[in-house]
N, C-alpha and C positions, 0 to 999 in steps of 0.2 A: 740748732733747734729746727731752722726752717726745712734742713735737708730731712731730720728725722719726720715730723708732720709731712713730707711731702709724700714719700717711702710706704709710709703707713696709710693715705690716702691711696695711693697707688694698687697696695694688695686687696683693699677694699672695692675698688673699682675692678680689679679685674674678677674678684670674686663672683660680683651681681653681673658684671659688663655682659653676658650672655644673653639676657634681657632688655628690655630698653626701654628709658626713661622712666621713671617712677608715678607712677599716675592714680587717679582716687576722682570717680565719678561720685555723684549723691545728688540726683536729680538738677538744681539748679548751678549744684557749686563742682568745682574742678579745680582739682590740687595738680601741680607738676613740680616735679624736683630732676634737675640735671647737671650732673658733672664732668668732669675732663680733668684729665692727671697726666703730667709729663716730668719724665724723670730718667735724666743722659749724663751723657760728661760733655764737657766742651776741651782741645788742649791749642791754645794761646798759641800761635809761632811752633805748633806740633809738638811742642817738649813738656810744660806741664799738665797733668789732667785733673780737670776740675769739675766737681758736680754741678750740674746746672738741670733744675727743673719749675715747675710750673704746674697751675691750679686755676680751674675757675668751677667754684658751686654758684646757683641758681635754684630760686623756688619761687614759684607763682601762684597765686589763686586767686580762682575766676568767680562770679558769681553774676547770671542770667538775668538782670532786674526785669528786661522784658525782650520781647521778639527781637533780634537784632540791636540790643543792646547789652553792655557787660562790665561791671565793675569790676577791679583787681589789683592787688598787691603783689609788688614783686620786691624781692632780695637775692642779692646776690655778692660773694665775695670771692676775691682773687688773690693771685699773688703779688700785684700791684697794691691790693688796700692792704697787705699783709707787711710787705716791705716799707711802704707808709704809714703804718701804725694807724692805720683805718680799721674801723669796725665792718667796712661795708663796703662796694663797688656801688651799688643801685641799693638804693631804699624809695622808693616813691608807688602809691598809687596811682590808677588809669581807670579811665572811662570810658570806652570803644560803642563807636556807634556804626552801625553797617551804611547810612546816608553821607558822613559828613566825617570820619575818620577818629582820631583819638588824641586824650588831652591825659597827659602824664604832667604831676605835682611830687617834688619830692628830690633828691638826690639821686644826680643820674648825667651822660650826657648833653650834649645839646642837641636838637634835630639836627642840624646843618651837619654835626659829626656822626648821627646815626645816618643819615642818606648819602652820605662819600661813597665814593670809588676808590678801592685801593692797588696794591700793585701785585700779581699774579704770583704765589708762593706757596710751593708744595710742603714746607719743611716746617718747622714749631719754632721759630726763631721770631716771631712774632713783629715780621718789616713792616705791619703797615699800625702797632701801635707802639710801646713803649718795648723795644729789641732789648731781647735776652741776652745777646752778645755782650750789650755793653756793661753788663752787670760785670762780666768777669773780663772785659778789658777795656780797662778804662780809655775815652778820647782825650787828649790833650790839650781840645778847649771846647765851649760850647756846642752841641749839638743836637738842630730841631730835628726829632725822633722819628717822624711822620710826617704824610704829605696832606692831614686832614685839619679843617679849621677847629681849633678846640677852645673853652672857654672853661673848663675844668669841670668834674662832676663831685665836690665836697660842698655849692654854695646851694640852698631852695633854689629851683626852677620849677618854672611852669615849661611844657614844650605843646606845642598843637602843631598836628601834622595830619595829613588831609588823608583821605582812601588815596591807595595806591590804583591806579588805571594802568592799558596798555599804550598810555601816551607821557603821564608824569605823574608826579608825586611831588609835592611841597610842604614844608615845615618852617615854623618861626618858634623862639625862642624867648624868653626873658629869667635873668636869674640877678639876684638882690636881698640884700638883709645878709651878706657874707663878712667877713673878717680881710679877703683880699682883692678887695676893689668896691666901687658904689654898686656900679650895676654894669649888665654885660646883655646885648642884644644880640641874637643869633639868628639867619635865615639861611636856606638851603632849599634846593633842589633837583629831583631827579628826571632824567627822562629816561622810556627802557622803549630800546623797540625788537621787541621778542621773538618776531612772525619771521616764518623760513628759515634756510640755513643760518645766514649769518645775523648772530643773535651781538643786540650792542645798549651800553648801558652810557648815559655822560651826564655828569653832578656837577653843582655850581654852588660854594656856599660863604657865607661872608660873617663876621663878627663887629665887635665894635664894644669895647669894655672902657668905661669910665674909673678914671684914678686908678690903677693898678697897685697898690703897695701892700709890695713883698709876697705877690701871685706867684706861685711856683707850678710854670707849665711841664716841667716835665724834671729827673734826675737828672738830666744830662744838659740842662740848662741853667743859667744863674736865675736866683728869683727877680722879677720884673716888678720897677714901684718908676712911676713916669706919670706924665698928663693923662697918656689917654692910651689904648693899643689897638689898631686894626688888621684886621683878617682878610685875605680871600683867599679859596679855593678852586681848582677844579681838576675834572679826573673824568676820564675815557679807559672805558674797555668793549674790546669785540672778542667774540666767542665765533669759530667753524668747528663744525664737529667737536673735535676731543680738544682743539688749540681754544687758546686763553691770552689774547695781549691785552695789556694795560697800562696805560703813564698818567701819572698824576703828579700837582704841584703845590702849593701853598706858600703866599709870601705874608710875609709877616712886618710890620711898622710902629715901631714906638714912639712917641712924642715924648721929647728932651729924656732920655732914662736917664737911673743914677744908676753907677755901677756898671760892671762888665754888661756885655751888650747879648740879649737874648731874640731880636728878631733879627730878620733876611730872608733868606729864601730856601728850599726844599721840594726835590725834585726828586722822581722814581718810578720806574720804567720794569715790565717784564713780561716774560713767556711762559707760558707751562703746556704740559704736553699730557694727556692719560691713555694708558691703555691697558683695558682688562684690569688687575690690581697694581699697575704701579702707574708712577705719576713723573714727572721730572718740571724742573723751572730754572730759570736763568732770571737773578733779579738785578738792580742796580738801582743804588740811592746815593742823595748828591745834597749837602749840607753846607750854606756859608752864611754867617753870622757876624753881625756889624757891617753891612756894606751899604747903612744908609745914613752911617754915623764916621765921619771925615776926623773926629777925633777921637775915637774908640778903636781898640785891635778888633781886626777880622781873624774870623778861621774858617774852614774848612774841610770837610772830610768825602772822603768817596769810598764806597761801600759796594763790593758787588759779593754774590751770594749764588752758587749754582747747588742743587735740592735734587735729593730723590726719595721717593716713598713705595713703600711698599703696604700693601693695606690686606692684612691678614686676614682681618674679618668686620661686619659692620661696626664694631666698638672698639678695634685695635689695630694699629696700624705705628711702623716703625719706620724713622728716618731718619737719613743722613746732610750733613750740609757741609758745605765746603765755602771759606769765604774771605776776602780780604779787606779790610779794613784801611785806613789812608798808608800805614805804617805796619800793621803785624795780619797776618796768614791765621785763621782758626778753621779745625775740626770738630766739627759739633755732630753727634748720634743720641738717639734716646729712645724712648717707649714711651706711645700716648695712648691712652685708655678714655673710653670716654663712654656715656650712658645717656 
């Protein structure tokens, strides 16, 4: 079913994709709609081949209440709320102010995981959130997916997160009234410094979720029900010309859990290269789970991933990826279309 929806999304997007972004002024109000459609094979150990694609729609609307001010609803769904039997990715309203920055209410990230740093990747393989790989090959024990702090986006949050400057950017977090934990406090922030050749970004962002039971951070993780779970993050990137490096990390801490063990640490490092239309990367991620727990199993995975793309036109572009896993080799290519 998902492969057919995704198929059908696809022909749609390349139909309009010539165009871009979907957009509707009317004085004070401002509609936007945007998509992306990916749709490849991946083959396991080079021998069998298997569909693998991907989806994220997005709609917003804005509305001017005064000078340098803006209220707005946004929705958006993907192939992550889709595989989760979620209605939605983001549901929340915002309030933007040109002085003092913006306050988003509603089902959505945390700031701390929208201000991350993540790790340099040309391909649709999706390393720095919930990897596509592992869809179709499965790991052999637990593993944290990403090197950014996350607190889930299914519980109400509020997030305030300040204007962005050419010095920093910071964001705090609260989310509560959920089904898997009490409450979850998130903070994060960015520094960018933009000026001259070498251009560099470095995020810091920390968590702290009360009573966890039966939180499910990610598919590729056991669900997490313990005292308490703490986060911290951080992540570097510098940019020369067309080069691109990045490393970033996130450890993770549970208080007594039950069950298979879902924190440790996560680690992920890379390069990317562009020129004219194509692109290239070398990435590398590094997974171990239970190493703060003396009577729990540990695991382990290492993950590297070498990308190239070729970028047809401003709404299409085609890649290939190449990659190894702790244990099996994949080939993964597709077509992404986006508007």
């Amino acid at each position: 079913m998902k492969k057919y929806l995704l198929c059908g999304l696809m022909f749609g997007f390349a139909f309009i994709a010539p165009g871009h972004a979907l957009q509707y002024n009317n004085g004070r109000s401002a509609f936007k709609f945007t998509a992306m459609g990916t749709a490849g094979v991946i083959e396991p150990k080079f021998k069998n081949t298997l569909f693998l694609g991907d989806f994220d729609l997005r709609a917003q609307y804005n509305y001017a209440v005064a000078r340098g001010q803006t209220f707005g609803l946004v929705y958006s769904w993907d192939e992550e709320a889709l595989a989760g039997h979620d209605i939605s990715h983001d549901a929340f309203a915002l309030y933007e102010n040109q002085d003092f920055g913006r306050i988003e209410v509603g089902l959505t990230d945390s700031a701390a995981r929208k201000l991350s740093v993540g790790v340099p990747d040309v391909g649709g393989l999706r390393v720095n959130r919930k990897p596509l790989f592992y869809k179709r090959i499965s790991p052999r024990g637990n593993v944290i997916p990403n090197t950014s702090v996350s607190s889930g986006d299914g519980t109400p949050r509020i997030n305030l997160v300040s204007v962005p400057t050419n010095v920093g950017q910071y964001g705090v977090s609260a989310a509560a009234f959920g089904d898997e934990f009490d409450y979850a406090l998130d903070a994060g922030v960015k520094f960018r410094f933009p000026n001259g050749k070498l251009k560099s970004a470095l995020s810091l962002g920390a968590s702290f979720m009360e009573k966890p039971d039966g939180y499910s951070p990610a598919s590729y993780l056991a669900d997490v029900t313990a005292d308490w779970r703490a986060q911290t993050s951080v992540g570097f990137n510098i940019q020369y010309n067309s080069w691109i490096f990045g490393t970033s990390a996130v450890a993770i801490y549970d208080r007594n859990p039950v069950g298979a063990p879902s924190d440790g640490i996560s680690f992920g490092s890379g390069v990317s290269y562009d020129i004219l239309n194509y692109s290239v990367s070398l990435s590398y991620m590094y997974s171990k789970t239970g190493i703060w727990h003396r009577d729990l199993p540990q695991y382990y995975d290492h993950t590297g991933i070498a990308s190239f793309r070729y970028k047809y036109s401003e709404n299409m572009e085609l890649w290939t990826s190449v990659g190894l896993t702790t244990k099996t080799p994949f080939l993964a290519t597709a077509l992404k279309v986006n508007f």
